[in-house]
C-alpha positions in Angstrom: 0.0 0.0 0.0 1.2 3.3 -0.7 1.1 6.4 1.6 0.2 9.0 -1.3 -2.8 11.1 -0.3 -6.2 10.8 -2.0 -6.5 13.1 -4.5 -10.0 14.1 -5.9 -10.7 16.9 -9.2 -13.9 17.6 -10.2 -15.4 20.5 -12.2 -18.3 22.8 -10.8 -19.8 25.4 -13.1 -22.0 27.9 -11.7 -25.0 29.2 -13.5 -25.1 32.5 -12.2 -21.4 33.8 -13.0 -20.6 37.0 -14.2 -18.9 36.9 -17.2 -18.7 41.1 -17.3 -16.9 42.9 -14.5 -19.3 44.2 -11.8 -20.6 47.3 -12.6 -18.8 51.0 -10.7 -20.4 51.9 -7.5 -23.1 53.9 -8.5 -24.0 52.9 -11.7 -27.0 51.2 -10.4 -28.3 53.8 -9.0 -27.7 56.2 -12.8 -29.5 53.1 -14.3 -32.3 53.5 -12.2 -32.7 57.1 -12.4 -33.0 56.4 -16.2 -35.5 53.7 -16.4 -37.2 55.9 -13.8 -37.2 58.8 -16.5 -37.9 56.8 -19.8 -40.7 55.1 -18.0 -42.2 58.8 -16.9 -42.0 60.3 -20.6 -43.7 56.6 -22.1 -46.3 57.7 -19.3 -46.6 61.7 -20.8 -46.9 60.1 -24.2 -49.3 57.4 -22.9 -51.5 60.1 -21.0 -51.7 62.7 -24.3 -52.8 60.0 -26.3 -56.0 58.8 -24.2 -56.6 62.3 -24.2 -56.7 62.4 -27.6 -58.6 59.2 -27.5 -61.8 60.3 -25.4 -62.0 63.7 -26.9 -61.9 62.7 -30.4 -65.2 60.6 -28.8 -63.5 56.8 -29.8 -63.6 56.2 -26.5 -66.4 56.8 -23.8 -64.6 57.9 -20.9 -61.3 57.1 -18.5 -62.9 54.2 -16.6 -63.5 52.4 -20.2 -59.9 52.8 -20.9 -59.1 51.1 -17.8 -60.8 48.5 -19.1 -58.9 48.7 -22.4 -55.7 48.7 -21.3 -55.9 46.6 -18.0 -54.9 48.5 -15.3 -56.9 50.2 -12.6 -59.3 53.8 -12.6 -56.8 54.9 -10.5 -53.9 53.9 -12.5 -55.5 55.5 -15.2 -56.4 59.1 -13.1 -52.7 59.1 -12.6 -51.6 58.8 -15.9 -53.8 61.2 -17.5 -53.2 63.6 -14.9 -49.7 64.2 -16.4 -51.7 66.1 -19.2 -52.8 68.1 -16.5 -49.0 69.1 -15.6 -47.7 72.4 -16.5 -46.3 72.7 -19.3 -42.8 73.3 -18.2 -42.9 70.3 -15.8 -43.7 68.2 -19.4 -40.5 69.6 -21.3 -38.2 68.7 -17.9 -40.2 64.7 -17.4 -39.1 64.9 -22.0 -35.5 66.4 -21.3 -34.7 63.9 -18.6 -35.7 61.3 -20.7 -33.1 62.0 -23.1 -30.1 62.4 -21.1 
């Protein structure tokens, strides 16, 4: 009998590796405030065409358009309200957007 130690190799691979570095401190954070900002001005957009939509008379009303798109009547009250927003406020929710 010899007195050479066991030796075992085996091979593990992991599913969840990274295979880019990890991101800067930070960066999360910038990616969130940019989702948070594109999601806002797909919102604007959203609101101004619903607008569109019941005043042109293709749709009845906002609680219809809940209905239509699948989301709450207050959902809805808070999407269309950005309409309501001045002006001003829309350019800065567009600019955002785009930076």
């Amino acid at each position: 009998m010899s007195q050479e130690p066991l030796r075992v190799e085996f091979r593990v691979e992991l599913g969840n590796r990274r295979l880019e570095p990890k991101p800067e401190p930070g960066a999360r954070a910038e990616r969130q405030r940019v989702d948070r900002a594109a999601r806002r001005a797909r919102n604007l957009a959203l609101a101004h065409w619903i607008d569109y939509l019941i005043r042109s008379g293709e749709v009845a009303d906002l609680a219809t358009m809940a209905k239509l798109c699948k989301v709450s009547r207050a959902r809805m009250t808070n999407i269309v309200g950005l309409v309501k927003a001045a002006p001003t406020e829309q350019n800065c929710i567009l600019v955002a957007a785009h930076q």
